[in-house]
MARVEX-781930 format. One line per field, with one value per residue (C-alpha): residue number from 1; residue in three letters; x negated, y negated, z; chain. Coordinates in steps of 0.5 Angstrom, whole numbers, plus 500, padded with zeros to 3 digits. Last residue first. Layout:
residues N
seq = [NUM	...]
type = [ALA	...]
xx = [X	...]
yy = [Y	...]
zz = [Z	...]
mol = [A	...]
***
This chain:
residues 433
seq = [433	432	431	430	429	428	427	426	425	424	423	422	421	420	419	418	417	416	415	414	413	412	411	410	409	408	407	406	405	404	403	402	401	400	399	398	397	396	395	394	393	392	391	390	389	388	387	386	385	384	383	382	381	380	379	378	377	376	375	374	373	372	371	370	369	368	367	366	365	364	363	362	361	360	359	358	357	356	355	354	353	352	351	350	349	348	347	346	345	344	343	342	341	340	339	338	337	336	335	334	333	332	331	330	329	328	327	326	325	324	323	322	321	320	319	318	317	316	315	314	313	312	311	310	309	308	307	306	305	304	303	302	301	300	299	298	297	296	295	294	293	292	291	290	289	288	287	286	285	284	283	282	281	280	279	278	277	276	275	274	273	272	271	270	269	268	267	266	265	264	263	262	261	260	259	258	257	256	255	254	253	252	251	250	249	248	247	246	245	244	243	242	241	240	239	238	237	236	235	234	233	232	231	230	229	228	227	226	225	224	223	222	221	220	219	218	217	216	215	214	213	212	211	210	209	208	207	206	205	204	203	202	201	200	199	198	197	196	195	194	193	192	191	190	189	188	187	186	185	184	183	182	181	180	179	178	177	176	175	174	173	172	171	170	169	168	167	166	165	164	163	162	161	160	159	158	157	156	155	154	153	152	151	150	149	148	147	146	145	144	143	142	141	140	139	138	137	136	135	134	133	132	131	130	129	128	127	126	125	124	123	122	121	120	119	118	117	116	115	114	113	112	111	110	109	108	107	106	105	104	103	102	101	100	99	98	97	96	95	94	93	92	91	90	89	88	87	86	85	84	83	82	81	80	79	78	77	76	75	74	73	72	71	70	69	68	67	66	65	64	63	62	61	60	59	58	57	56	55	54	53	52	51	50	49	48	47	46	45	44	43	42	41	40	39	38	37	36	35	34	33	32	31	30	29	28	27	26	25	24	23	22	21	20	19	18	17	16	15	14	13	12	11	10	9	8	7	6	5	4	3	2	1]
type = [UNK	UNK	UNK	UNK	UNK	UNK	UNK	UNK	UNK	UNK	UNK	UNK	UNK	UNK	UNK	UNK	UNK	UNK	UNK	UNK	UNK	UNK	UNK	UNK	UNK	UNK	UNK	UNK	UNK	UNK	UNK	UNK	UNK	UNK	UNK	UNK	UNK	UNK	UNK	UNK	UNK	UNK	UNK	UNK	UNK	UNK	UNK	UNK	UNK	UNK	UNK	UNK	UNK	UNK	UNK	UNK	UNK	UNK	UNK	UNK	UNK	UNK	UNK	UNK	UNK	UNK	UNK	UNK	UNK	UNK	UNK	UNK	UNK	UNK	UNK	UNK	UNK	UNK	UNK	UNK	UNK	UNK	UNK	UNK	UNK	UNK	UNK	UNK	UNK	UNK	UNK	UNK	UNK	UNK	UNK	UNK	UNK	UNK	UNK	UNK	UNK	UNK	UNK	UNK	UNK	UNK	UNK	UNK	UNK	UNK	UNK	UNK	UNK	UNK	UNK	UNK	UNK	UNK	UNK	UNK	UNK	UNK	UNK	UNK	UNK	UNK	UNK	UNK	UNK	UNK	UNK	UNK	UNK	UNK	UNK	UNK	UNK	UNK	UNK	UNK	UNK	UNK	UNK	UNK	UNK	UNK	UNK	UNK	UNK	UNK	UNK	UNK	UNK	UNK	UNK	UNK	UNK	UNK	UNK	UNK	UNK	UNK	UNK	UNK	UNK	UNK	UNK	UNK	UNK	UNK	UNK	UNK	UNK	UNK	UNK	UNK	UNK	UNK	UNK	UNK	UNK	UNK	UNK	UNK	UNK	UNK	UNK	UNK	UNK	UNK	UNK	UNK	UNK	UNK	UNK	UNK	UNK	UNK	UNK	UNK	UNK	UNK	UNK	UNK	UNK	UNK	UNK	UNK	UNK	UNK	UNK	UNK	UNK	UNK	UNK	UNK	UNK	UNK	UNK	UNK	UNK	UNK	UNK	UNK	UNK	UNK	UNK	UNK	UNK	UNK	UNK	UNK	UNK	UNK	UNK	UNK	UNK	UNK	UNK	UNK	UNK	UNK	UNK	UNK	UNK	UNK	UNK	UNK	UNK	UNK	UNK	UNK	UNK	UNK	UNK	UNK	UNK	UNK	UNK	UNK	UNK	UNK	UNK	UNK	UNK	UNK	UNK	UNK	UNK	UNK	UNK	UNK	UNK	UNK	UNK	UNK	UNK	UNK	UNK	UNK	UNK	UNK	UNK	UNK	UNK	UNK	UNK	UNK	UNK	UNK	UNK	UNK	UNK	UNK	UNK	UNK	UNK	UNK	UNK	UNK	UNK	UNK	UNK	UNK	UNK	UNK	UNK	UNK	UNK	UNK	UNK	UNK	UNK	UNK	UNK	UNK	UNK	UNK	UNK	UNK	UNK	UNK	UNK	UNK	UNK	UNK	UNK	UNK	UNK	UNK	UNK	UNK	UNK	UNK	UNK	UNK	UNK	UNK	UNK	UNK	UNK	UNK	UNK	UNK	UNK	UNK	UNK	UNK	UNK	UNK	UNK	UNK	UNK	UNK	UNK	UNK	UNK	UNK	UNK	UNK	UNK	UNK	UNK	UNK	UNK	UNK	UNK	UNK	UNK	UNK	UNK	UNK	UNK	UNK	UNK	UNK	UNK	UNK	UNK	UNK	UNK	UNK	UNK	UNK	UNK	UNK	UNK	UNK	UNK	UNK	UNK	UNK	UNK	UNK	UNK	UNK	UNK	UNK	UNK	UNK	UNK	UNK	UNK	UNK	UNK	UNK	UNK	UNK	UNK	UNK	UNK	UNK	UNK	UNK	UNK	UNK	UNK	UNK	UNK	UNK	UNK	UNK	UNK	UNK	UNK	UNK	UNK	UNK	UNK	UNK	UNK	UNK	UNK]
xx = [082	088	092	099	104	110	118	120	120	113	111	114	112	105	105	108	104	097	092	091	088	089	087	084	092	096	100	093	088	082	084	083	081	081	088	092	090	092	099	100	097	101	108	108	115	113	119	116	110	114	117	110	107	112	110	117	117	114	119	125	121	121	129	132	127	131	138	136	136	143	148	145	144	141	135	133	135	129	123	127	125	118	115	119	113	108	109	111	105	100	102	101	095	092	095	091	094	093	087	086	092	095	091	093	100	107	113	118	124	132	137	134	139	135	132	130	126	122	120	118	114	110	110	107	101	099	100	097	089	085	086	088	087	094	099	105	107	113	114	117	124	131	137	144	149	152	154	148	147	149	145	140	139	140	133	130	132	129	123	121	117	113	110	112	109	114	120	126	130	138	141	148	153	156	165	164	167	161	157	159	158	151	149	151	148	141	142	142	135	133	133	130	124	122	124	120	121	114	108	103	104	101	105	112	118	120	120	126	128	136	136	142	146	146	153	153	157	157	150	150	156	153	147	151	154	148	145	143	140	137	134	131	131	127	121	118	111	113	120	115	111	117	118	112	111	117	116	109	112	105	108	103	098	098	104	105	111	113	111	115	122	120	121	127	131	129	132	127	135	135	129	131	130	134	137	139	135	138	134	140	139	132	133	138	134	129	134	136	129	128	134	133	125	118	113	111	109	105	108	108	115	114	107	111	117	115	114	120	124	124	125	128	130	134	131	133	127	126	130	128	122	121	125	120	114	116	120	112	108	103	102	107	110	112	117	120	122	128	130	123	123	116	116	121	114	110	112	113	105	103	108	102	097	099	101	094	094	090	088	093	098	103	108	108	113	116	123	125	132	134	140	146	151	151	147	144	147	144	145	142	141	138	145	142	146	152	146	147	145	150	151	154	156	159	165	169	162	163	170	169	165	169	175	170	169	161	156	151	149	156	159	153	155	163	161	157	163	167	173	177	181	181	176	171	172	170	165	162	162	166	173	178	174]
yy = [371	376	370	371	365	364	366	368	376	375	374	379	383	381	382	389	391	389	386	381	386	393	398	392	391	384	378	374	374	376	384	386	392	394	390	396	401	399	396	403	407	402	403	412	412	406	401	396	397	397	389	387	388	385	385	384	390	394	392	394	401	401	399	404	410	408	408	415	418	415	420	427	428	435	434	426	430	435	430	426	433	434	427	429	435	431	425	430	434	429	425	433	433	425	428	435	442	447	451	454	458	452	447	442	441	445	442	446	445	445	446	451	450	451	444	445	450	447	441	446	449	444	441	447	448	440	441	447	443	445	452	453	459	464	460	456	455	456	452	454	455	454	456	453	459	460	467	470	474	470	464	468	471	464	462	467	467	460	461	467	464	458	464	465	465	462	465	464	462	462	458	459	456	460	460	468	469	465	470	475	473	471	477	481	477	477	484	484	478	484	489	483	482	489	492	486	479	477	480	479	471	472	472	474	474	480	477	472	468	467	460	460	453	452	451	451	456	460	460	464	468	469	473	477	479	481	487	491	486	481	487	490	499	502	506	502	501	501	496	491	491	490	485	481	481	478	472	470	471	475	482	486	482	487	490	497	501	507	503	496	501	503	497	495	500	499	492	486	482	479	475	470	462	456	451	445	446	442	446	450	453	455	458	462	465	466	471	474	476	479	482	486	488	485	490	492	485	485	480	472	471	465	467	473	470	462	466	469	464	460	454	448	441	435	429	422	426	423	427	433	434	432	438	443	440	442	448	451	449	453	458	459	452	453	446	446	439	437	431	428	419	418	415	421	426	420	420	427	428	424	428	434	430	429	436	438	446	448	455	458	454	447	445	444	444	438	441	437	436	436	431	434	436	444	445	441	435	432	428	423	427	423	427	434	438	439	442	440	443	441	446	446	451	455	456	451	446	446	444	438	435	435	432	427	424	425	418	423	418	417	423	425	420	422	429	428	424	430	430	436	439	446	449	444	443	451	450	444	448	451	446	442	440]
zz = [134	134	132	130	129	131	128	134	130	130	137	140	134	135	143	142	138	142	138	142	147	145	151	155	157	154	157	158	154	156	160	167	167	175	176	171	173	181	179	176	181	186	181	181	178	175	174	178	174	168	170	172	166	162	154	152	149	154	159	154	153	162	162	157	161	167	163	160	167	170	168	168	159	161	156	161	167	165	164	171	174	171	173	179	180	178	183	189	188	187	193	197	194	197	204	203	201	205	202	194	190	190	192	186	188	187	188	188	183	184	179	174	167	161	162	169	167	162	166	171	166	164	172	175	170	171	179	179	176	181	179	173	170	171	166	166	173	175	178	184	182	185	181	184	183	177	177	181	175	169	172	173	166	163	167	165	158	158	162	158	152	156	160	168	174	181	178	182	188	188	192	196	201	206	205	208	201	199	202	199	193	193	196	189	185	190	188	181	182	186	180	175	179	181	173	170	168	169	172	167	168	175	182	179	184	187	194	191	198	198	199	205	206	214	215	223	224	218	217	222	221	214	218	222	215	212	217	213	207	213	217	212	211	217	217	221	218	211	213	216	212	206	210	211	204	202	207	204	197	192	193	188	184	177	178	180	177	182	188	186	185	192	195	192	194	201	200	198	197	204	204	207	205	210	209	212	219	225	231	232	225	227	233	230	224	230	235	228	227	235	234	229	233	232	234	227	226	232	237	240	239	236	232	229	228	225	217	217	219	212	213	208	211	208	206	211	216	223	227	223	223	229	232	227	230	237	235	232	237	234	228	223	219	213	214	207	206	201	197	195	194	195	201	205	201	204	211	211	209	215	219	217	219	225	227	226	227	220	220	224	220	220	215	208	203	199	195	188	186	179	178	178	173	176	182	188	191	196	204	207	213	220	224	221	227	221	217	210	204	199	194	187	184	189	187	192	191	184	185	190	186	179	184	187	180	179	179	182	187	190	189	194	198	198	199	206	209	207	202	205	199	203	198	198	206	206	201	206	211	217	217	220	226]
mol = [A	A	A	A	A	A	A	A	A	A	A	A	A	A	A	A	A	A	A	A	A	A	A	A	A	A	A	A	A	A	A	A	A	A	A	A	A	A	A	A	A	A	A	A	A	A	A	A	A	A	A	A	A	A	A	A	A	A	A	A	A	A	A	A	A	A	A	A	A	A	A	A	A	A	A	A	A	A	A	A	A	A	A	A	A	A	A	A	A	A	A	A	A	A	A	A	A	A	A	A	A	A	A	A	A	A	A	A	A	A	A	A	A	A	A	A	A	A	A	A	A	A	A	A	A	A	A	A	A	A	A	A	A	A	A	A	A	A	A	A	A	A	A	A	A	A	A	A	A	A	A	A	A	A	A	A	A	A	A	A	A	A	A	A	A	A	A	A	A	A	A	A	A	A	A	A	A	A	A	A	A	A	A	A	A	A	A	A	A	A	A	A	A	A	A	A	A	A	A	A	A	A	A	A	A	A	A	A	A	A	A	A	A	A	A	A	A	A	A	A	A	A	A	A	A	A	A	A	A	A	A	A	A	A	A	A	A	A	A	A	A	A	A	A	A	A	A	A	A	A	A	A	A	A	A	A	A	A	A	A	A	A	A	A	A	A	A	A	A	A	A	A	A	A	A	A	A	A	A	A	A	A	A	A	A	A	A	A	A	A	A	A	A	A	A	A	A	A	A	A	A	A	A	A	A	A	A	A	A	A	A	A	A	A	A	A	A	A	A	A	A	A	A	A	A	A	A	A	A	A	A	A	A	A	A	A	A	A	A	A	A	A	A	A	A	A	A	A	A	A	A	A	A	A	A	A	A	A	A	A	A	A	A	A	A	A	A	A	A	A	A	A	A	A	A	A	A	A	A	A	A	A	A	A	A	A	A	A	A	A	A	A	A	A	A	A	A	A	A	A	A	A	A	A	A	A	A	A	A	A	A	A	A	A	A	A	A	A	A	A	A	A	A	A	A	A	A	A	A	A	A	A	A]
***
């Protein structure tokens, strides 16, 4: 092989067999594409050991992209569940698949995963190390991290989320201005125990490059994790989260001089006010790298009703130059998300996506909202189901009200405006009798 990693081909003027899909599905001259991905602006997560992949773009021109996490817990190990829940991500069109998967037979599942997934993958080492090396927190050595990270990158994992920016640094600056929910990322939390317990600063930002030179040989695309990142509107936009998004900057360049691709992942909470200048910031600091966003959820008093408080800002987001949102489903906050959750999730989460692609003008978005208004005025039921982003609960609503005539909905009936101009403009009498 004549190169390293997508960005490397990129560079090289090499056109992969992943860029020529991708190109294909954006609508995107190969040459536009192959120069965002050279700088950076476009990732194509895409582990060459990933051989069920049909590959996707994230970045500058393409459409929004949406991430499904889920994965296996001390608190709920049921494997077939969880494959119940990829089959349905896969169903309903996701992109990318988080597995967050910390208890158990955690490679077994992973390896599934992988064989049986057209989306690309996502994992965050962090999370698997402490159960798959079977040792207290405090325990767990450098080698010992970048031992998992490896594992997971054999495993066929496309991307993966470090948390190399929760530097030594950081964490004092998050001690001298406390915030009202602390660390709320999983994986930062871990890591900034680990370096209090330790003494020592984070293995991932100390030892930067032995990272790279993973993700290198295998051309694992890095989400560089925000540790900082808001966990209540209050929290947002301050010193932690902004002075890590810096250092994150910083990262991503030297990574791409190592031909690895990047994405930035950002805000998780957030007022409607500060999405847009957020999502300017990070651009401008991480000099144009993909934007991956959990949300971020509009306000702090919904639990239940997440999905909803995701998707408003989500679609904010994506609008204002974020890339790539994840899910978020009505059990945030609450349990692991159930099947029936996950579904809600995904449908809410690419409501928002589509919602954005139709501001950013991506090739493609209006021609599907085009179609359904044509359906609707020519009074087709069956057409605009189809076309539903969610067609079995469309077809469900509207066979349990069946109407008297024929042609309409129970909402209108005869009256139905469509119906009478249809009608109207032929030249033929209404009756609404």
């Amino acid at each position: 092989m004549d190169y390293t990693t997508q960005m490397d081909a990129a560079r090289k003027g090499i056109v992969t067999s992943q860029m020529k899909i991708v190109a294909a599905k954006e609508h995107m001259r190969m040459d536009d594409l192959m120069k965002l991905i050279a700088a950076g602006k476009i990732a194509i997560p895409a582990n060459r050991l990933h051989t069920a992949l049909s590959p996707e773009a994230v970045g500058q021109n393409c459409r929004t992209k949406i991430n499904v996490n889920l994965g296996v817990s001390p608190e709920h190990n049921n494997h077939e569940e969880e494959l119940q829940k990829v089959q349905s991500a896969i169903d309903m069109k996701a992109e990318a698949i988080m597995d967050l998967s910390n208890f158990g037979k955690t490679r077994e599942f992973r390896r599934k995963l992988v064989g049986m997934s057209t989306a690309m993958i996502g994992t965050v080492p962090m999370y698997d190390a402490v159960g798959m090396l079977d040792k207290d927190l405090v325990d767990i050595t450098e080698d010992e991290f970048f031992s998992v990270v490896e594992q997971h990158a054999e495993d066929g994992v496309d991307f993966m989320t470090i948390h190399c920016g929760m530097n030594r640094k950081t964490a004092e600056r998050i001690k001298a201005n406390p915030r009202l929910t602390n660390v709320v990322s999983r994986g930062g939390s871990l890591l900034f125990a680990w370096m209090e317990m330790n003494g020592k600063e984070n293995p991932f930002y100390e030892h930067y490059d032995r990272l790279l030179d993973i993700c290198e040989k295998y051309d694992v695309t890095l989400s560089l994790g925000d540790a900082c990142r808001p966990g209540c509107t209050h929290d947002a936009t301050d010193a932690a989260q902004i002075e890590e998004l810096i250092t994150l900057g910083e990262l991503t360049k030297r990574a791409w001089a190592h031909n690895v691709q990047v994405m930035i992942e950002g805000p998780g909470h957030m007022v409607l006010n500060e999405i847009a200048a957020n999502m300017k910031i990070e651009k401008r600091l991480c000099h144009g790298a993909p934007f991956y966003v959990l949300g971020p959820l509009v306000t702090d008093i919904a639990p239940g009703y997440d999905h909803i408080t995701s998707a408003i800002g989500g679609a904010i987001a994506a609008s204002c130059g974020a890339d790539f949102l994840c899910y978020v489903t009505p059990a945030e906050h609450l349990r692991l998300p159930s099947v029936e959750d996950v579904k809600n999730g995904i449908i809410a989460t690419r409501i928002a996506a589509h919602a954005a692609d139709l501001a950013k003008g991506i090739p493609g978005a209006q021609d599907w909202d085009d179609a359904m208004s044509k359906a609707r005025v020519n009074v087709d039921f069956d057409t605009m189901i189809d076309l539903a982003i969610d067609p079995k609960k469309a077809r469900d609503y509207y066979e349990s009200s069946k109407p008297e005539c024929e042609g309409t909905c129970t909402m209108c009936g005869k009256m139905c405006p469509a119906r009478t101009m249809k009608k109207i403009l032929a030249g033929e009498k209404v009756s609404i009798r």
